[in-house]
N, C-alpha and C positions, 0 to 999 in steps of 0.2 A: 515468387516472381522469377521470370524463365526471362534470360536477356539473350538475347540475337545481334548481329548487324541486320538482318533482312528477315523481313516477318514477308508471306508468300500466303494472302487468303484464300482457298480454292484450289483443290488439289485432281481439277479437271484437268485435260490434254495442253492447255495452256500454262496454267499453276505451274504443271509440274514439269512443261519442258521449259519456264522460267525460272524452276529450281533449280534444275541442273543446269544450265546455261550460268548460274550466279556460282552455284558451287565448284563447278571447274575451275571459277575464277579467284575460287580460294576465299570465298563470301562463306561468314557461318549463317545459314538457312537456318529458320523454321517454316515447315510447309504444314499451313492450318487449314483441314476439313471439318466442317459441318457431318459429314455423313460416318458413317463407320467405315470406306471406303473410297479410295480415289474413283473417280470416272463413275459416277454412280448418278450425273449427271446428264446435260446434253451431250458429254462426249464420248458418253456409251449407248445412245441411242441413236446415233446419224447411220450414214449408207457405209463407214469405210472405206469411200473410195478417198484415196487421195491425188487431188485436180492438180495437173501441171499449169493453170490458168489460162486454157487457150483462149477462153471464151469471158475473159477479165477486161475491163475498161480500163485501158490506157493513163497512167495518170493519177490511178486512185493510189490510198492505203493499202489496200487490200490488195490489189492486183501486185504491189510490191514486194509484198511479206509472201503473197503464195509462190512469187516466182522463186525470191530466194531459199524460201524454205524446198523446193524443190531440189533447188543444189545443195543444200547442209543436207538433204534427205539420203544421199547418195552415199555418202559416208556413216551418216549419225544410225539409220534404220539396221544396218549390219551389224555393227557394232550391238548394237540393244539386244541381238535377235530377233528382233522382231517379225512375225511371218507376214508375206507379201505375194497376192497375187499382182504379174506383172501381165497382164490379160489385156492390155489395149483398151480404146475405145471406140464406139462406129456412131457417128450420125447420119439419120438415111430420112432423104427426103418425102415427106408422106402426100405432098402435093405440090404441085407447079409453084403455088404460092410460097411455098418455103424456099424454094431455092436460091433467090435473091440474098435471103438473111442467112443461108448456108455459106453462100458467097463472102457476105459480112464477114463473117464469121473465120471464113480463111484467110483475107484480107489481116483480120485481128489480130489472130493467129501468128500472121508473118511479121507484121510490126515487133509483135513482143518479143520474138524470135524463140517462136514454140514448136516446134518439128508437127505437122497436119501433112497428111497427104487425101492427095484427091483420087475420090472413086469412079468407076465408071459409072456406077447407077447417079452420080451427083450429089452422090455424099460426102464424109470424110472420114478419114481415120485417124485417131488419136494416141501414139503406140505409144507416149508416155503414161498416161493414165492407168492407177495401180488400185488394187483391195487391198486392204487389208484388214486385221481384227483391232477397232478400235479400244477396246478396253486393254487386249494385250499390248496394245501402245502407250495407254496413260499409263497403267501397271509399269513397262519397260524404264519407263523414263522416271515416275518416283523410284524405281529400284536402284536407277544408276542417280539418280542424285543423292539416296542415302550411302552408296559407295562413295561417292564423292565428300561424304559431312555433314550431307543436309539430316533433316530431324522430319520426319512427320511424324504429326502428331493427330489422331482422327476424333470425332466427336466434340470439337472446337468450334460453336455456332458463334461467332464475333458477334459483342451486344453494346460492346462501348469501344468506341477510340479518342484517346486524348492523347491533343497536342502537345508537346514539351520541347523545352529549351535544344536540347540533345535530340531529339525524336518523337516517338509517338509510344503509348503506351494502350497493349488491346486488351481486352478482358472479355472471357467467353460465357455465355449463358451461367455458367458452372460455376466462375469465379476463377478461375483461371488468371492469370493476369500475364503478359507476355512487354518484355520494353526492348526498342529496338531502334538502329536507326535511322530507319526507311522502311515503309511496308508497298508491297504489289498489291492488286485491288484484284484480283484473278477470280470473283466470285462467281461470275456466271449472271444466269438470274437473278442474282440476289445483289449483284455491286452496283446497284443503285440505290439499294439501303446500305450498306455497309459505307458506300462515299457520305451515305446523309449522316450518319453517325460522326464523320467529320466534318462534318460541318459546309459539305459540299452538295447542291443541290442546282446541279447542270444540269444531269439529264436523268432519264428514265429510260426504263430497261420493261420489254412484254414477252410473256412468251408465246412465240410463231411458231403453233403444230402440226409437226410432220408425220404425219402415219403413212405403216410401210407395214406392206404384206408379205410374210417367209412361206414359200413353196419348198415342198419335194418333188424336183420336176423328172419325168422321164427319159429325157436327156439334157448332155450338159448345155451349159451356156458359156459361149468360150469367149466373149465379148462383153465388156459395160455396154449398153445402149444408149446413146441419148435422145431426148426429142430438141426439136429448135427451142431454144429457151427465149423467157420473155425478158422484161426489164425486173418482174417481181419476183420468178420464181423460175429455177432449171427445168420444171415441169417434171414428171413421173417418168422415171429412169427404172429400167430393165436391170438390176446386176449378179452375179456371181458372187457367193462368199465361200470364203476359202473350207470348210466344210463340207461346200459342194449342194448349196441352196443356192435359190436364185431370189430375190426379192425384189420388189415392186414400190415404188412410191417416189418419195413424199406427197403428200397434198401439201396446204400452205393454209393455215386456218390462224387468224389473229385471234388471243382470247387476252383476259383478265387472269385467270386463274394460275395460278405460278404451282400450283400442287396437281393438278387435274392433267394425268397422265394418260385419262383413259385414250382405249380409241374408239372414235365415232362409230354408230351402227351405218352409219350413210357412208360412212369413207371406204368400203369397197364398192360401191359403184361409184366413185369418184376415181378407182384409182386401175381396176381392172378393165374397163375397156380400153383404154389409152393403153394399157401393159400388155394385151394379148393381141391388142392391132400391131406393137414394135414387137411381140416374139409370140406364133401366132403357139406352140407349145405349151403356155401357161395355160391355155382353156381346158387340158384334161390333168393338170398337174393337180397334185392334191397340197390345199392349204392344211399348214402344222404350227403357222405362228405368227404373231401378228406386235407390232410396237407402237407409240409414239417417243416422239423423241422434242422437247420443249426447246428450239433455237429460244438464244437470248437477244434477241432484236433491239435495237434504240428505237425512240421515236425523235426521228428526222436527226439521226446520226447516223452514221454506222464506223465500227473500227476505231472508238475511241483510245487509243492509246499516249496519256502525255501526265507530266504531273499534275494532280489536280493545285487548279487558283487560288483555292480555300484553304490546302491544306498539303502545302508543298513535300510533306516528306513522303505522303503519299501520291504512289503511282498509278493510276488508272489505268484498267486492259480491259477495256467493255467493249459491249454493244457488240461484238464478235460474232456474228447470225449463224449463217450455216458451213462455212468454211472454216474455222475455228481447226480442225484437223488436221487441213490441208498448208493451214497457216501457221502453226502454232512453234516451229525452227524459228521462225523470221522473227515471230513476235516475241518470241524469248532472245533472239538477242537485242531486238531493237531496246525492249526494255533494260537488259542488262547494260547497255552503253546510257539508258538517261538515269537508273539509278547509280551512274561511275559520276554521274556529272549533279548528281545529289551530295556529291564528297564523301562516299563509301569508295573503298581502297579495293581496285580490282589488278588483280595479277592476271598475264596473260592465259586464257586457258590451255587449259590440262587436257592431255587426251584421256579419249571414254576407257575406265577401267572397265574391262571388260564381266562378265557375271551370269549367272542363267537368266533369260528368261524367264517370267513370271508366267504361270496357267492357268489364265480364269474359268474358275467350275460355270461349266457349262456353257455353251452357244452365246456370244454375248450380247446377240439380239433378244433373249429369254433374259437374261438377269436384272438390267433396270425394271423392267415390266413387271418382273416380280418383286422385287424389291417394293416400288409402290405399291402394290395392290397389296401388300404385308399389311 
C-alpha cells in the first residue's frame, strides 16, 4: 500500500500540469497512468497550437482557464524548455458572408482584452497564437513535477476506488492499492468511468474525432490559419509544426468507440479541400503522415471541473474537448486552490526547479498513431 496526500489519475497535459501545480505546493503527489507513458493520449494527438482565446465566449469555464493559462504560459513554458513556435495567426475571409462573424469575432476579441488586429483584406491577425510540441509539453511538465516530489508511476489502470473516513483508497487492475487524501479525476476519456467507480454517475464523457493530415510542403508556412469558426467546431485549420510540417484538420466526427483511433478513408476529402482553398501550396505538397486524435467531449457538459457530489474527496477535471492544451495552467491551478479547500495543507508555491527538457522519439504526430496501431 503506497500512501500520498494527492493521488493525480491521468498523466495527460492536464494530470500532469495538476501535478506540478500541487507539488510546488509542497503536496506529496502520486501521478497514476493507465498507459506506459504520459500524453499517450488526446494530448498527444491535437494541433499544438496554443489559443490565447480570442475567439472564447465570454463568461464560460473555459474561456477563463485559457485566458489565464495564457499569462502562467509566459513564465511556466521557459522555464520547462519547452520549444514554441511564436508564428501568429491569420483569419481571412473566404466570402462576403463571413465577414460579419469576422467582425464578431473582433468585437470578442476586444471585450476579453486579446490583442487582434485588422487586415486590409478583412481579416484578422492573431500575434499571440503559438505551436508548439505537444507531447514535449506533457513530458516537460511530469518532469518538473517529479523534480518537485511528485512520483509517477505508469501502467496503473484505476479499477476500484473506495471511500474512507481519511480519504479514498485506489487499486489498479494489477492490485496495486494506493491511500490518499484526495485524488484529481485527470483521466481523460476514461473519467467518467473512473468517477463511476465512486460512486459518481453525473455525467459522460465520448470521444469527438479529430483527424489531421502531416504534409511535406515546398514551402514554409509562416502563419496558423484559421477559417470562421462555427458554434461546434474551429473548423479545418492550416498550421506549421515546429519540424517544419504543415498539417491540416481536425474534422469533428462523434463516435462510441474510446479505442478506435483509426483515420477515416473518407476524412481526406473532408479535410483537403477546405486546407488547399486557405494555403493554395498544399495541392503539390506531398502527404507523409496522417493522425486522429480522441477529444474527451461531455455530453451536454463541457469543462467539468468541481468536486464530485458523491464522492467529495474526489476532484473531477472532465469533459475537457479540444482546448485541454491550451487550458491546462489555469486548470491546474483552479484545481490546486479546491483540493486546499478539501483540508490538504498547501504551502505557497515554489519556483520551477529548473531541468532538461524531455525528447520525445520521434515527430509527436507519429507516436500516438503508432502507439495504437501496436
Amino acid at each position: 500500500m503506497t500512501e500520498t496526500e494527492v493521488a493525480v489519475v491521468g498523466a495527460g497535459v492536464v494530470g500532469c500540469a495538476t501535478a506540478l501545480a500541487l507539488s510546488r505546493s509542497g503536496v506529496s503527489v502520486l501521478l497514476l497512468e493507465a498507459e506506459a507513458e504520459p500524453g499517450l493520449g488526446a494530448s498527444g494527438t491535437n494541433s499544438g497550437i496554443l489559443h490565447i482565446g480570442f475567439d472564447s465566449s465570454p463568461g464560460e469555464l473555459e474561456t477563463e482557464l485559457i485566458l489565464r493559462s495564457a499569462v502562467l504560459r509566459d513564465t511556466v513554458l521557459p522555464a520547462l524548455g519547452v520549444p514554441v513556435l511564436r508564428c501568429g495567426a491569420v483569419l481571412r475571409p473566404h466570402s462576403k458572408a463571413e465577414r460579419p462573424a469576422i467582425t464578431a469575432l473582433a468585437a470578442n476579441a476586444e471585450r476579453l482584452g486579446v490583442e487582434v488586429r485588422h487586415r486590409p483584406d478583412g481579416g484578422l491577425e492573431v500575434p499571440g497564437e503559438a505551436v508548439t510540441d505537444p507531447v514535449a509539453y506533457t513530458l516537460a511538465l511530469a518532469a518538473a513535477a517529479e523534480r518537485h516530489g511528485a512520483e509517477l508511476r505508469t501502467g496503473f489502470r484505476v479499477a476500484a476506488v473506495e471511500p474512507g473516513s481519511a480519504g479514498l483508497s485506489l487499486e489498479s487492475e494489477g492490485g496495486e492499492r494506493v491511500r490518499c487524501g484526495a485524488a484529481v479525476n485527470c483521466a481523460g476519456l476514461y473519467a467518467d468511468e473512473v468517477a463511476r467507480l465512486a460512486g459518481d454517475e453525473s455525467f459522460e464523457v465520448y470521444p469527438r474525432k479529430g483527424e489531421f493530415l502531416v504534409f511535406d510542403p515546398q514551402e514554409p508556412l509562416e502563419r496558423i490559419l484559421l477559417p470562421v469558426p462555427s458554434k461546434r467546431t474551429k473548423g479545418v485549420l492550416v498550421f506549421p509544426t515546429l519540424d517544419g510540417k504543415v498539417v491540416a484538420g481536425p474534422t469533428a466526427v462523434d463516435q462510441d468507440d474510446k479505442r478506435d483511433w483509426s483515420v477515416r478513408a473518407e476524412a481526406s476529402g473532408e479535410i483537403l479541400p477546405k486546407a488547399t482553398a486557405m494555403w493554395p501550396p498544399l495541392e503539390g505538397a506531398e502527404q507523409v503522415g496522417k493522425y486522429a486524435g480522441l477529444r474527451p467531449a461531455g455530453r451536454g457538459v463541457n469543462y467539468l471541473i468541481e468536486p464530485s457530489q458523491a464522492c467529495p474527496r474526489l476532484v473531477n477535471a472532465a469533459a475537457i474537448r479540444s482546448t485541454g492544451l491550451s487550458a491546462s495552467l489555469g486548470i491546474a491551478e483552479r484545481v490546486r486552490q479546491m483540493v486546499g479547500r478539501l483540508g490538504v495543507p498547501l504551502d505557497a508555491m515554489r519556483e520551477l526547479e529548473p531541468g532538461p527538457a524531455p525528447v520525445p522519439a520521434g515527430p509527436w504526430w507519429r507516436r500516438t498513431l503508432e502507439h495504437h496501431a501496436a
